[in-house]
C-alpha positions as CSV (number, residue, x, y, z in Angstrom):
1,X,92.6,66.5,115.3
2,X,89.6,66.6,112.9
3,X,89.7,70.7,113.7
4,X,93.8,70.6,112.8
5,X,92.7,68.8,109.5
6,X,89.6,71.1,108.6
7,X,92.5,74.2,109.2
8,X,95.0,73.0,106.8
9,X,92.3,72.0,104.0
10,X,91.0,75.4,104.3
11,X,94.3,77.3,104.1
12,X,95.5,75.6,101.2
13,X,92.2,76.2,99.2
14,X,93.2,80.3,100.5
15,X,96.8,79.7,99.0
16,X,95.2,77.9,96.1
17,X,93.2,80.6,95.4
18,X,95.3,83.5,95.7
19,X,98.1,81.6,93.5
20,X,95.7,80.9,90.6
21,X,93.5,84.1,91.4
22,X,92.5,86.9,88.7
23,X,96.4,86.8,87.3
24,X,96.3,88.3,83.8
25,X,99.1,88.9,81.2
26,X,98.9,91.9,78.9
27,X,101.7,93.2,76.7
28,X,102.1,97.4,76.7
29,X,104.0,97.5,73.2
30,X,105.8,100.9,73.3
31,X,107.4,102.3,70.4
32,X,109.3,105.6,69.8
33,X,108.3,107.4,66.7
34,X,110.2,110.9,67.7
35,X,113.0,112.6,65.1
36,X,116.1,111.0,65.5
37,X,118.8,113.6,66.2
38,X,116.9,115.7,68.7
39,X,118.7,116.1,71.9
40,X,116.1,114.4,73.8
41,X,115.2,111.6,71.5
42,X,115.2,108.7,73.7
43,X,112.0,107.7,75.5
44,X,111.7,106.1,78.9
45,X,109.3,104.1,80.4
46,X,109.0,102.2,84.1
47,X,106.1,99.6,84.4
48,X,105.0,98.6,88.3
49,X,103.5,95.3,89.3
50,X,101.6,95.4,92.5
51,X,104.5,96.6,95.1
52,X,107.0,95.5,92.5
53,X,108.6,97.6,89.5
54,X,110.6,96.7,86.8
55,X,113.7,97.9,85.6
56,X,113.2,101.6,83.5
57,X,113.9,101.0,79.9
58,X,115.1,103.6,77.7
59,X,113.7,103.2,74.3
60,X,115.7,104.9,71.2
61,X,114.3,106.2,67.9
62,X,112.8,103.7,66.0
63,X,112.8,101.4,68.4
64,X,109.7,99.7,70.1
65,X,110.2,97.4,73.2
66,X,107.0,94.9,74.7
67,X,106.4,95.0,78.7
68,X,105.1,91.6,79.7
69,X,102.5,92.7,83.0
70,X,101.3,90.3,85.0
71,X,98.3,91.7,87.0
72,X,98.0,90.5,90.5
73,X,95.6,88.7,92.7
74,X,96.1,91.3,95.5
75,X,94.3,93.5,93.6
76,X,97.1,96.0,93.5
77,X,97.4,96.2,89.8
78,X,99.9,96.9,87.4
79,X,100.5,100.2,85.4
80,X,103.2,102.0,83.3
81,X,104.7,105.9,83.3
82,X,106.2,106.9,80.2
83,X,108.4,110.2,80.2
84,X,110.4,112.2,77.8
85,X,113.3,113.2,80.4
86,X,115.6,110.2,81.8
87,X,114.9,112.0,85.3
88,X,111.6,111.9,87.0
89,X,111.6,115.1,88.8
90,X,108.7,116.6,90.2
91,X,106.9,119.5,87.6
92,X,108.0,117.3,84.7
93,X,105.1,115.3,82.8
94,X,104.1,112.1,83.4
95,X,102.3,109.9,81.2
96,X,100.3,107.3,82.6
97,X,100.3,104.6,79.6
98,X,98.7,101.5,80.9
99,X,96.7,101.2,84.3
100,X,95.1,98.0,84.5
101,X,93.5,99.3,88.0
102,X,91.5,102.2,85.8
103,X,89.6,101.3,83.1
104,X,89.5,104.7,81.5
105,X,91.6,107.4,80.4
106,X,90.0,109.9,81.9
107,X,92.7,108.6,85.3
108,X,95.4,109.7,82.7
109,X,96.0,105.7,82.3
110,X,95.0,104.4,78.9
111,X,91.9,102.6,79.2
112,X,91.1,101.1,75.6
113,X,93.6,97.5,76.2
114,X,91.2,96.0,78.6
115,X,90.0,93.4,75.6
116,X,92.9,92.8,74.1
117,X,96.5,91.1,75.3
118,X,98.5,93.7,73.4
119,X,98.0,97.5,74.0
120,X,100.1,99.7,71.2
121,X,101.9,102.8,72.7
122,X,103.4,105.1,70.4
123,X,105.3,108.4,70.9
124,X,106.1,111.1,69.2
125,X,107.4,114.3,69.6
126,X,105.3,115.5,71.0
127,X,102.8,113.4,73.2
128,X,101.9,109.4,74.2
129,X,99.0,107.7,72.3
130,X,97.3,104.7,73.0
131,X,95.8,102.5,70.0
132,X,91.8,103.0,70.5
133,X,90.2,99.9,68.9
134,X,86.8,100.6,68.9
135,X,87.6,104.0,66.9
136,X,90.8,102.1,64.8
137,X,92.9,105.6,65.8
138,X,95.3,106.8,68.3
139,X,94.1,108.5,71.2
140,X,96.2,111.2,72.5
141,X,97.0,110.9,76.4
142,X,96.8,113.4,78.1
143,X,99.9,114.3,81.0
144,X,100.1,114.4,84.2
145,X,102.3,117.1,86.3
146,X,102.9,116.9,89.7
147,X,104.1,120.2,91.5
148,X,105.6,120.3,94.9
């Protein structure tokens, strides 16, 4: 009995832990700052916690919309792909906004959020850039393709 009891304490301490484990909440605040009018004006970005994703949002001219990302416990991570074309086909670029897994934007996910709870996206028309605190400018990031 006393081995039963030891086995249940111990697996609810396991639960405990990975319910109240290294969760963190950071905001990825994307705005679109292309030229209205253009044919492709319209932004969209998909954000991914852990095995989940969250609905793609199309984000309009002018417009700026907040992704609430919870990081995981599993240590899967959470991270967001911003394109210019509605479809994501391969050859077309993809830009890795937020990657809470990478630290640096040298992954092609933008790195310079990890002290702060909001990270400020902006694009234009012609790239992403990511708010770099420590220099108080945006950093350009850089694309990446994938080819068949």
């Amino acid at each position: 009995m006393k081995s039963l009891e030891i086995f249940i304490i111990a697996a609810a301490a396991v639960v405990l832990t990975i319910v109240t484990g290294a969760n963190t909440t950071t905001t990825v605040s994307v705005s679109n700052e292309r030229r209205p009018g253009l044919a492709s004006s319209p932004i969209y970005v998909t954000c991914y916690e852990g095995l989940g994703q969250q609905p793609p949002q199309t984000i309009l001219p002018g417009h700026e919309v907040p992704f609430q990302l919870k990081t995981p416990a599993d240590g899967l991570g959470c991270f967001c792909v911003g394109r210019f074309s509605e479809l994501d086909e391969m050859g077309k670029p993809r830009y890795y906004i937020y990657d809470s897994r990478h630290g640096s934007s040298n992954y092609g996910g933008y790195g310079n959020c990890e002290s702060s709870v909001v990270c400020p996206v902006k694009a234009n028309d012609t790239s992403f850039y990511g708010w770099n605190q420590g220099k108080r400018e945006w950093d350009i990031i850089m694309p990446k393709i994938w080819l068949p």
